[in-house]
C-alpha positions in Angstrom: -71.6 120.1 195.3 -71.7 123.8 193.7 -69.4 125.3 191.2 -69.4 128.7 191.5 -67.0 130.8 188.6 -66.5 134.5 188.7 -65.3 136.5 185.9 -63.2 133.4 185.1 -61.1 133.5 181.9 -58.6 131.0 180.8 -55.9 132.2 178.3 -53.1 130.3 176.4 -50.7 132.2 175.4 -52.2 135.2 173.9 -55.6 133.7 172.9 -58.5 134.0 175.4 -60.5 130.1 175.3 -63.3 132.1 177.3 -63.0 135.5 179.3 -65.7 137.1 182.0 -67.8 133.9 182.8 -69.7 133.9 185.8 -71.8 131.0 186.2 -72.9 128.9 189.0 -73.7 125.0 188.7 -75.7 123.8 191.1 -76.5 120.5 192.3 -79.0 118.6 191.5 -78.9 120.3 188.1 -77.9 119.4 184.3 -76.0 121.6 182.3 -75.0 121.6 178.7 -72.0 123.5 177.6 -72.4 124.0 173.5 -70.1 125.3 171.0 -68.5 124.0 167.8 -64.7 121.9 167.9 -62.2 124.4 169.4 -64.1 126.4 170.8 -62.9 125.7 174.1 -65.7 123.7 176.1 -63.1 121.1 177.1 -61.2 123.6 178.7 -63.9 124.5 180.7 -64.9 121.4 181.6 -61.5 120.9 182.6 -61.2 124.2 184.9 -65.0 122.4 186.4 -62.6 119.6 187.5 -59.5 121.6 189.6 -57.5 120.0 186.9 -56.8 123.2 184.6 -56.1 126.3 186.5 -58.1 129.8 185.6 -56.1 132.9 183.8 -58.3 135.5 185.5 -61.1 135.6 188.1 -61.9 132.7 190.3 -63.5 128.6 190.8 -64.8 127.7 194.0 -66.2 124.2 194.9 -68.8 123.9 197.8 -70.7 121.0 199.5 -73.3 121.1 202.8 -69.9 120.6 205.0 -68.6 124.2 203.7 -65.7 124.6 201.2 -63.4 122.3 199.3 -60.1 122.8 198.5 -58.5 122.5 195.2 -56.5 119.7 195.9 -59.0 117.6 196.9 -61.9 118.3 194.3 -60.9 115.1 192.3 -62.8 112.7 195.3 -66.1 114.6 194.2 -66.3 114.6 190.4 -66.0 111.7 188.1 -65.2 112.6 184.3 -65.4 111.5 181.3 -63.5 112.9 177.9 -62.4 111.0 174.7 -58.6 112.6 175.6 -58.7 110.4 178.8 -57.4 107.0 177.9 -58.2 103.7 179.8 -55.2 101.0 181.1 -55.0 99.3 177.6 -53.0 96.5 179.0 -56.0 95.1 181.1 -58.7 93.1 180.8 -62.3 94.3 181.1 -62.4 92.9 184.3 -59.0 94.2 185.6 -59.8 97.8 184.7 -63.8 97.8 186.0 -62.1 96.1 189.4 -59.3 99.0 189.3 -61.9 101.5 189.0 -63.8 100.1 192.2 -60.9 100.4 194.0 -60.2 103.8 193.4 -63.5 105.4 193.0 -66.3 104.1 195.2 -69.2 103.0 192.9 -73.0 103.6 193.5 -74.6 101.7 196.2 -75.2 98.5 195.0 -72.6 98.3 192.5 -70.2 95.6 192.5 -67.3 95.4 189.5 -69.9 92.7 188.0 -72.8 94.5 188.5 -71.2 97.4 186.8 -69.6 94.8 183.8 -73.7 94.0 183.5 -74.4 97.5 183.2 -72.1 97.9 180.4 -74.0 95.0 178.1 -70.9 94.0 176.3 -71.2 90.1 176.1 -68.3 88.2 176.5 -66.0 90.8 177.0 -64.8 90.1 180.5 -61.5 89.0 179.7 -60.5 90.9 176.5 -57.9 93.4 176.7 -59.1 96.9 176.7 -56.7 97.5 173.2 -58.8 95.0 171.4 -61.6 96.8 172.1 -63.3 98.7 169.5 -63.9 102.5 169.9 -67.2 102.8 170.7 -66.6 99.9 173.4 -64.2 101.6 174.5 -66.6 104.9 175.0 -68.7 102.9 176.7 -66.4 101.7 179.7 -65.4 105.3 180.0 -69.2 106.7 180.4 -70.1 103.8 182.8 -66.7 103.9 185.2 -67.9 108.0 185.3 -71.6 107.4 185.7 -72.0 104.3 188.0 -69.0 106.3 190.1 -70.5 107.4 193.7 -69.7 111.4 193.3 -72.1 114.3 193.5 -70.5 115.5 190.1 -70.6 114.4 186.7 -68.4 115.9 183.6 -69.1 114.5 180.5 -67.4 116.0 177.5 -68.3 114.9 173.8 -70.1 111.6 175.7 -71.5 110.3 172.0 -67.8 110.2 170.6 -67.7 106.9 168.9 -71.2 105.6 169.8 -73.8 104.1 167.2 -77.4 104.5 167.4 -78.0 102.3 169.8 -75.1 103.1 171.9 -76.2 106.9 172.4 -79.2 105.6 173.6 -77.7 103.3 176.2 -76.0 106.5 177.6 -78.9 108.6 177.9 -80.6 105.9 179.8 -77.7 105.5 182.1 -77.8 109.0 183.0 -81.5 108.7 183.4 -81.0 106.0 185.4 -77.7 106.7 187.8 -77.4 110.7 187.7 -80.2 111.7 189.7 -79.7 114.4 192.2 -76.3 115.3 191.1 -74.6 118.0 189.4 -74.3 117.1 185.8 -72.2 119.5 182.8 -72.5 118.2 179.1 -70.1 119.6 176.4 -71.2 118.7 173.4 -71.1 120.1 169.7 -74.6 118.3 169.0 -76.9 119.5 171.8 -79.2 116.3 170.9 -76.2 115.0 172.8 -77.5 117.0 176.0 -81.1 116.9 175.4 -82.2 116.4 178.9 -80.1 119.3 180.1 -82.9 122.5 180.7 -79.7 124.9 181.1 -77.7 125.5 178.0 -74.3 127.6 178.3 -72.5 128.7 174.7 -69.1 129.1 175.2 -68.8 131.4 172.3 -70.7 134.0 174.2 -67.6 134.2 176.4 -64.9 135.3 173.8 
């Protein structure tokens, strides 16, 4: 899928997030989308989804088979975001199996292959809530990684994550984002390393 945006602008109230971007992410591709807290990258990323609507100038989604509408943008795009909270109530297992049944998951992926993926031992049937943070960060990169979708948003993806963790991510990416469209918002572009194309949201403003 491509994301094309033409002299997009998003305003809240009377405050412009970002005004006159035109940009075009294409797949195959990894973006990073840089700026300091506040500066309104989640909103972007958000508007990259169809789930935030544009103040001025225009979003269009494309794949091979010609447009896609608004409405249906969410079957293409898996996201992640430390504002989108996981079912607290269930188990590991419950939510990865929830997750497979809403989402398709790469070839090859089963709701255990993915609970290997996440290298969590003896987690399977712990309730999400006693999870720590970073855990928690973790099920949310790997339900949006190992998800079957040619688009990948990833905002703040180290939030909560150790050394060791921020490494597991980057190797998932390496390992399960090939040949999709991929947009990192980060504050720390170590976060986004392995993205060639960086976009500052604070040349928008």
């Amino acid at each position: 899928m491509t994301i094309r945006l033409k002299n997009a602008g998003k305003r809240f109230r009377l405050d412009w997030i970002f005004k006159g971007l035109s940009f075009s992410f294409e797949k195959g591709h990894r973006y990073a989308v840089l700026g300091p807290n506040g500066s309104g990258k989640s909103t972007l990323l958000k508007v990259l989804s169809g789930h935030v609507s544009l103040s001025k100038g225009s979003v269009s989604f494309e794949n091979p088979a010609g447009k896609v509408e608004p409405d249906g943008v969410y079957r293409h795009i898996s996201y992640a975001a430390p504002y989108i909270e996981l079912i607290e109530e269930f188990t590991l297992e419950e939510a990865l199996t929830f997750h497979a049944g809403l989402k398709p998951l790469l070839p090859g992926f089963t709701p255990a292959k993915l609970y290997e993926v996440l290298a969590l031992p003896r987690s399977r049937a712990k309730e999400i809530r006693f999870f720590s943070s970073g855990m928690k960060q973790r099920v949310k990169l790997a339900l949006a990684i190992c998800s079957d979708t040619p688009v990948l948003l990833l905002d703040e993806p180290a939030t909560n994550l150790d050394t060791q963790g921020i490494e597991w991510y980057k190797q998932l990416v390496a390992d399960f984002a090939a040949n999709r469209l991929v947009v990192i918002a980060s504050n720390d572009p170590h976060d986004a390393e392995f993205c060639p194309t960086h976009l500052n949201i604070l040349d928008y403003k």
